[in-house]
C-alpha positions in Angstrom: 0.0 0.0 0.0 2.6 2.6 1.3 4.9 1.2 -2.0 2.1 1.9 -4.6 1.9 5.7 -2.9 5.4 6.3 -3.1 5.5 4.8 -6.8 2.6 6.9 -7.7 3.6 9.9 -5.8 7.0 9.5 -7.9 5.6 9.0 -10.9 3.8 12.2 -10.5 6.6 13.8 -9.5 8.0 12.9 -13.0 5.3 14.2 -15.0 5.8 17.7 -13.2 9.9 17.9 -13.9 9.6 16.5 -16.9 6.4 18.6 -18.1 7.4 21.7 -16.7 11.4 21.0 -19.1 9.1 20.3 -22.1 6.4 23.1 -21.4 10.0 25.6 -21.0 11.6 24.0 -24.0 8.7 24.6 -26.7 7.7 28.1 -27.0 4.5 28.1 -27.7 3.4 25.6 -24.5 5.7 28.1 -22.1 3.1 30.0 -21.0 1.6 26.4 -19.3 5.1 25.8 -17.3 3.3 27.2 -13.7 0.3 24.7 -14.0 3.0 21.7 -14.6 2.8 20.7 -11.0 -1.2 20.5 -11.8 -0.8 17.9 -14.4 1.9 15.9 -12.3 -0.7 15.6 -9.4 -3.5 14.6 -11.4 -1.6 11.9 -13.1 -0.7 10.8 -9.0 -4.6 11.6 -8.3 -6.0 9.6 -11.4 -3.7 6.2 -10.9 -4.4 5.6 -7.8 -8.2 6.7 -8.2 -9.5 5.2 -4.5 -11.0 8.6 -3.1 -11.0 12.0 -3.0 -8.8 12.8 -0.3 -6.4 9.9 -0.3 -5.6 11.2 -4.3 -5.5 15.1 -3.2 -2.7 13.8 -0.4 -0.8 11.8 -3.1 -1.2 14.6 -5.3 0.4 16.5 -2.0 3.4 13.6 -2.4 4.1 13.9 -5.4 4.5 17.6 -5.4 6.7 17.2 -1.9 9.0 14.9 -3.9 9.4 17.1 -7.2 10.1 19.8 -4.7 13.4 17.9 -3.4 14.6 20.0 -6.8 14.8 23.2 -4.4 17.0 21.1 -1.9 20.2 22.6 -3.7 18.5 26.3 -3.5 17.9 25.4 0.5 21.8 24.3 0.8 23.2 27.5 -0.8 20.7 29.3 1.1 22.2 27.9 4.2 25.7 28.2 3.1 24.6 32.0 2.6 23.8 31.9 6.5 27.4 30.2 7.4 29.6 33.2 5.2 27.0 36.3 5.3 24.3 36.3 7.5 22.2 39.0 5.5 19.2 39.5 3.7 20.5 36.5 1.0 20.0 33.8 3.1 16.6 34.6 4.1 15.4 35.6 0.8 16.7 32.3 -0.7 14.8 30.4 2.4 11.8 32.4 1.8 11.6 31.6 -2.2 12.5 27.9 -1.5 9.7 27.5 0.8 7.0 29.4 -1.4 8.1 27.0 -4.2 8.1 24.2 -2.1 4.2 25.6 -0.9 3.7 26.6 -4.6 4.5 23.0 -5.9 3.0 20.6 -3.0 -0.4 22.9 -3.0 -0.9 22.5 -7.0 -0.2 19.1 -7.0 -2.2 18.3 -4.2 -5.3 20.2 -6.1 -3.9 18.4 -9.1 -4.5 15.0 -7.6 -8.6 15.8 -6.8 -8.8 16.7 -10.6 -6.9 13.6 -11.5 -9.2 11.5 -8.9 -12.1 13.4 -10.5 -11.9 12.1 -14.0 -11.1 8.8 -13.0 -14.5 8.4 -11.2 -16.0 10.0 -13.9 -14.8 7.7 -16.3 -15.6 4.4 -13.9 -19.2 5.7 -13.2 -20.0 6.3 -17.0 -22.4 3.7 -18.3 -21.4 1.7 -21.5 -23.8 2.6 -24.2 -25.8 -0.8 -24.3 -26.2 -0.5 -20.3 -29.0 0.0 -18.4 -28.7 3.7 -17.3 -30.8 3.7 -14.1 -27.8 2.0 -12.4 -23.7 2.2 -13.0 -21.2 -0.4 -13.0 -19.5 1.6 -10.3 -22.6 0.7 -7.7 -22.4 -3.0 -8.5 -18.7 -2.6 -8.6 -19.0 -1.3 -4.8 -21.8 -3.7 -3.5 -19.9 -6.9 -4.4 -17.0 -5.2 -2.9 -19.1 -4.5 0.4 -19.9 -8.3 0.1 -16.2 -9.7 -0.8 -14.9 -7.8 2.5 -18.3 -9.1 4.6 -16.9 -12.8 3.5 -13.1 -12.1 4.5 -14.3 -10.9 8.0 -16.5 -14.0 8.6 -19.8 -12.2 8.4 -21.0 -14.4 5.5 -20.9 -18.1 4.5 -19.4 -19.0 1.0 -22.4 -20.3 0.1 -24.3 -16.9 1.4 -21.8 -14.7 -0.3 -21.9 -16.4 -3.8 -25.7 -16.6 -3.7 -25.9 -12.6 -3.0 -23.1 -11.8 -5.4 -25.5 -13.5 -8.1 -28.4 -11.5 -7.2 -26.3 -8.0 -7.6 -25.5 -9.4 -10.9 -28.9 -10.0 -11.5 -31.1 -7.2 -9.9 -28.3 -4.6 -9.8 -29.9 -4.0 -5.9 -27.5 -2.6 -3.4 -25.7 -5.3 -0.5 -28.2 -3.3 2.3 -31.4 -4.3 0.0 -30.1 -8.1 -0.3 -28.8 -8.6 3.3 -32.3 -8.0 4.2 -33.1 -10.5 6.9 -30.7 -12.6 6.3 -27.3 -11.6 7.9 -25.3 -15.4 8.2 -22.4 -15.5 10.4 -19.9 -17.9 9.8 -18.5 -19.8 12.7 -14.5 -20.1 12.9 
């Protein structure tokens, strides 16, 4: 779980240094070069897609690690504070920590956009679907019922019969439960 973060949070991290070198590179796209950190947070926020604020907080990772690229800024501004303690050390503190801000807070919005279109493309209907109910509700009930047979609350032969019925019915795992809640013995 906390590997698939940090892989996400990197790869988002990625898009953002390596979006922000292409949007500076081509001329026309350098006017999009402040918003990079936006499209490297929504790439975090869209693979890992779970909720809301689990993808704005990787979105939040991955602009933390693409902001290890003001660590060099932060050591000369401390080797400013060693040699001359004037105004250049704490400007250069004050700039690194407003990009730092700048980069995690964009990416962080970033990653709700990015977790955004990925539930809208899960809750959109196929065309030959029945549009009164998504995939995505189904998707959650037998979800709801999978976890409700790993905790014991249901017999195999309980869970399997209501999994059939979601297929069938499309009703939700409160509707089928019903009165019959079967715990299984250990």
């Amino acid at each position: 779980m906390v590997g698939d973060r940090l892989i996400h949070g990197t790869m988002g991290a990625a898009v953002t240094l390596f979006s922000s070198i292409f949007f500076l590179a081509v001329p026309v796209v350098g006017l999009l070069t402040p918003f990079a950190p936006l499209l490297g947070g929504g790439v975090s926020g869209w693979l890992w897609g779970k909720n809301k604020t689990d993808s704005a907080r990787l979105g939040a990772l991955s602009g933390a690690i693409a902001s290890i690229v003001f660590t060099p800024f932060l050591l000369l501004a401390f080797a400013f504070a060693v040699f001359d303690s004037g105004a250049g050390f704490f400007l250069l503190l004050l700039l690194t920590m407003i990009g730092s801000g700048y980069l995690i807070g964009l990416s962080a919005l970033g990653g709700a956009v990015g977790f955004a279109l990925n539930d809208s493309e899960a809750t959109q209907p196929e065309p030959d679907q029945d549009t009164t109910t998504s995939s995505y509700d189904k998707y959650d009930t037998i979800e709801v019922l999978q976890q409700r047979y790993v905790a014991g609350e249901l017999t195999e032969e309980a869970y399997e019969r209501k999994v059939e019925q979601v297929m069938e019915t499309n009703r939700s795992e409160n509707e089928i439960a019903g009165t019959e809640y079967t715990v299984n013995k250990k």
